[in-house]
C-alpha positions as CSV (number, residue, x, y, z in Angstrom):
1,X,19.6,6.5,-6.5
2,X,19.3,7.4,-2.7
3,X,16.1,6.2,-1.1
4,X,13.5,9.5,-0.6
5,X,12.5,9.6,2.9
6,X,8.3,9.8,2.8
7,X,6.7,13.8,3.0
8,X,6.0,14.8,6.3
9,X,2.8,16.3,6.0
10,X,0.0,16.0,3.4
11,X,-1.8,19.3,2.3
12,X,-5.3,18.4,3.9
13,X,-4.2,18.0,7.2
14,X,-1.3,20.6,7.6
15,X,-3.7,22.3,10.5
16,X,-4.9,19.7,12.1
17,X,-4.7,19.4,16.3
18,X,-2.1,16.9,17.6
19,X,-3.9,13.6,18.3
20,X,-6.2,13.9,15.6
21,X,-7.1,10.8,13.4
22,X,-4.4,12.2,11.4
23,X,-1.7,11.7,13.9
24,X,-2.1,8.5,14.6
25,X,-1.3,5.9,11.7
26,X,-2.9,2.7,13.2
27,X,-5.9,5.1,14.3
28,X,-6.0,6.3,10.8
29,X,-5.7,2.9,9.1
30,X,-7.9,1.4,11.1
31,X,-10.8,1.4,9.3
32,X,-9.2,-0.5,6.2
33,X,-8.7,-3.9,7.9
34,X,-11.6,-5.1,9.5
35,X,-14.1,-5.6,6.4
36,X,-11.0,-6.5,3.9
37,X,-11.7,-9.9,3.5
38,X,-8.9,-10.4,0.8
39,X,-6.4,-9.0,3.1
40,X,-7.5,-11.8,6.0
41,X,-8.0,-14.6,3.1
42,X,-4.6,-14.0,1.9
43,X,-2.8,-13.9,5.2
44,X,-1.8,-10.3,4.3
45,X,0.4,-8.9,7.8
46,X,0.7,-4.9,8.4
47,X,4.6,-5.1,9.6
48,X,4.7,-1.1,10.2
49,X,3.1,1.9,9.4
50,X,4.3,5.5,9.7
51,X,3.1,8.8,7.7
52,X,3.2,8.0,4.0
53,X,4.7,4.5,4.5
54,X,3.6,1.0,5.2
55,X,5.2,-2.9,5.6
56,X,3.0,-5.5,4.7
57,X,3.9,-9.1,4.7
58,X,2.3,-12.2,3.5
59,X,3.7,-16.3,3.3
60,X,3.2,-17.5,-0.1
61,X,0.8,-21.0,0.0
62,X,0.1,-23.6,-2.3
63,X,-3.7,-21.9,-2.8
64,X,-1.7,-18.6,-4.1
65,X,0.3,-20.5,-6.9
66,X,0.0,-20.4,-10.4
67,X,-0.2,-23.3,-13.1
68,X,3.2,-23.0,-12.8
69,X,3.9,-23.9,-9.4
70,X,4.8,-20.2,-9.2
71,X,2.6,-17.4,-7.0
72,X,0.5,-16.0,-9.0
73,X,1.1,-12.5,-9.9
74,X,-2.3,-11.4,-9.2
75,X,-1.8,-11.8,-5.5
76,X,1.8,-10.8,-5.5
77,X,-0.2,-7.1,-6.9
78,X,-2.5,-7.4,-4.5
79,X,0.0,-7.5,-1.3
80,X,1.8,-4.7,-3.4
81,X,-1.9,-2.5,-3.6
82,X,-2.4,-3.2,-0.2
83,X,0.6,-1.7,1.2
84,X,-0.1,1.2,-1.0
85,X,-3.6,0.9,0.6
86,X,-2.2,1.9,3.9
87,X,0.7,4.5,3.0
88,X,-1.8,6.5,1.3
89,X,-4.7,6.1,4.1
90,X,-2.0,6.7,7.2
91,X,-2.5,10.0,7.8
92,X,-6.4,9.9,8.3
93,X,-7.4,11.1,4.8
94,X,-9.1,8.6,2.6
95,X,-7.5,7.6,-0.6
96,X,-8.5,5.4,-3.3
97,X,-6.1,3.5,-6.2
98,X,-6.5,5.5,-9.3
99,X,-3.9,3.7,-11.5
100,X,-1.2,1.0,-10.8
101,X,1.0,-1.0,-12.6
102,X,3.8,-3.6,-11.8
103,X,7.0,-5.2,-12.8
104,X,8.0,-8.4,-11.7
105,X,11.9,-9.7,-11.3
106,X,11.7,-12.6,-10.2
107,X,8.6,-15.5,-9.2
108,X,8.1,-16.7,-5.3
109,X,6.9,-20.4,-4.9
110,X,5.3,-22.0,-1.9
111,X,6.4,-21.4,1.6
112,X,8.4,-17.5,0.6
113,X,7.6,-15.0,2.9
114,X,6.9,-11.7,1.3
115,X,7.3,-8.2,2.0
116,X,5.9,-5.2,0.5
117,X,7.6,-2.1,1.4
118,X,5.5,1.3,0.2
119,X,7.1,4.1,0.2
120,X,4.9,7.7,-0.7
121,X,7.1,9.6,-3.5
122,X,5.0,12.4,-3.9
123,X,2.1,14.0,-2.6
124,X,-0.4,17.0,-3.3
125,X,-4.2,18.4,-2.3
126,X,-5.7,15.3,-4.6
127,X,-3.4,13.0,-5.6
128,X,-0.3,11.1,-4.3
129,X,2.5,8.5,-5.9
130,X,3.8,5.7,-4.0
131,X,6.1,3.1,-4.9
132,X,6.5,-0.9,-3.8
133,X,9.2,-3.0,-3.7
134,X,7.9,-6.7,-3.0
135,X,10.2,-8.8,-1.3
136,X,11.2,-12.6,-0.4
137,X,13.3,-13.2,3.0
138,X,16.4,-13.2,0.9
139,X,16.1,-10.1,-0.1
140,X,15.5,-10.6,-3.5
141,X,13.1,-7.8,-5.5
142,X,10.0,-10.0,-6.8
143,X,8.3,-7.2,-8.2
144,X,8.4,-3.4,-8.3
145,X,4.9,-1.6,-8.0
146,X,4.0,2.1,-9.0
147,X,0.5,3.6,-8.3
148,X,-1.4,7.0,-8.1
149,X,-4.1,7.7,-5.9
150,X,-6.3,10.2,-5.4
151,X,-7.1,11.8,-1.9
152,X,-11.2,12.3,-0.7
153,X,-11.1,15.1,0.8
154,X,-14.3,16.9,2.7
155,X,-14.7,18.9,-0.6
156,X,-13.5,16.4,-3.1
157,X,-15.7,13.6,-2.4
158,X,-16.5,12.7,-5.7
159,X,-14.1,10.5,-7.8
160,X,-14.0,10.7,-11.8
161,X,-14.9,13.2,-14.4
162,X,-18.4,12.8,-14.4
163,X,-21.0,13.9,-11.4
């Protein structure tokens, strides 16, 4: 199956001026980096960002490994959650994970570079679904990660069914 090419224009900010927040992905992601300390603790890179997209990269180290001597797949779905994290935030409206899951191919060890590639798939008013391949240098797939998120917008700013 082709690659989809991201939407070019989430609902909520259809109207908005050029050179709003919303323009601007590194304007609009801006606020998601500088209090994430798991994303500076883990070494976690933003690559690139464009409108409903994101390229995060990370080097595996011997902290990040498992029992195994593998990484463990806890961060491997974290560096996956974080490029979702900025796909779904880089157009200037705040999202939050509502439900992920992943599937891992194959294990990274010690010293792999890895690359998360999120992709949006869909989007509407509230909710959007973005998909993450996770990378090594090779190329290889480590993992493939699927998630839904939901979209705060000024009139939806509660999240859940209750309140």
């Amino acid at each position: 199956m082709a690659p989809r090419k991201p939407q070019n224009t989430h609902p909520a900010i259809r109207n908005r001026k050029h050179g709003s927040r919303a323009d601007n992905p590194r304007r609009a992601s801006a606020g998601l980096k500088p209090d994430d300390h798991a994303v500076r603790a883990l070494g976690i890179r933003l690559e690139r960002l464009r409108d409903g997209a994101a390229t995060m990269s990370m080097t595996v180290t011997g902290a990040m490994s498992n029992g195994l001597g593998m990484c463990h797949g806890g961060i491997i779905f974290t560096l996956a959650d974080t490029a979702m994290a900025y796909a779904s935030n880089s157009r200037g409206i705040t999202a939050v994970a509502a439900t992920a899951a992943i599937n891992f191919a194959r294990p990274a060890k010690t010293g792999d570079r890895l690359v998360a590639k999120a992709i949006e798939r869909h989007s509407s008013r509230r909710t959007g679904l973005y998909e993450v391949d996770v990378t090594r240098d090779d190329g290889a797939i480590v993992a493939t990660f699927h998630g839904r998120v939901m979209f705060l917008t000024d009139d939806s700013g509660k999240t859940g069914s209750s309140g």
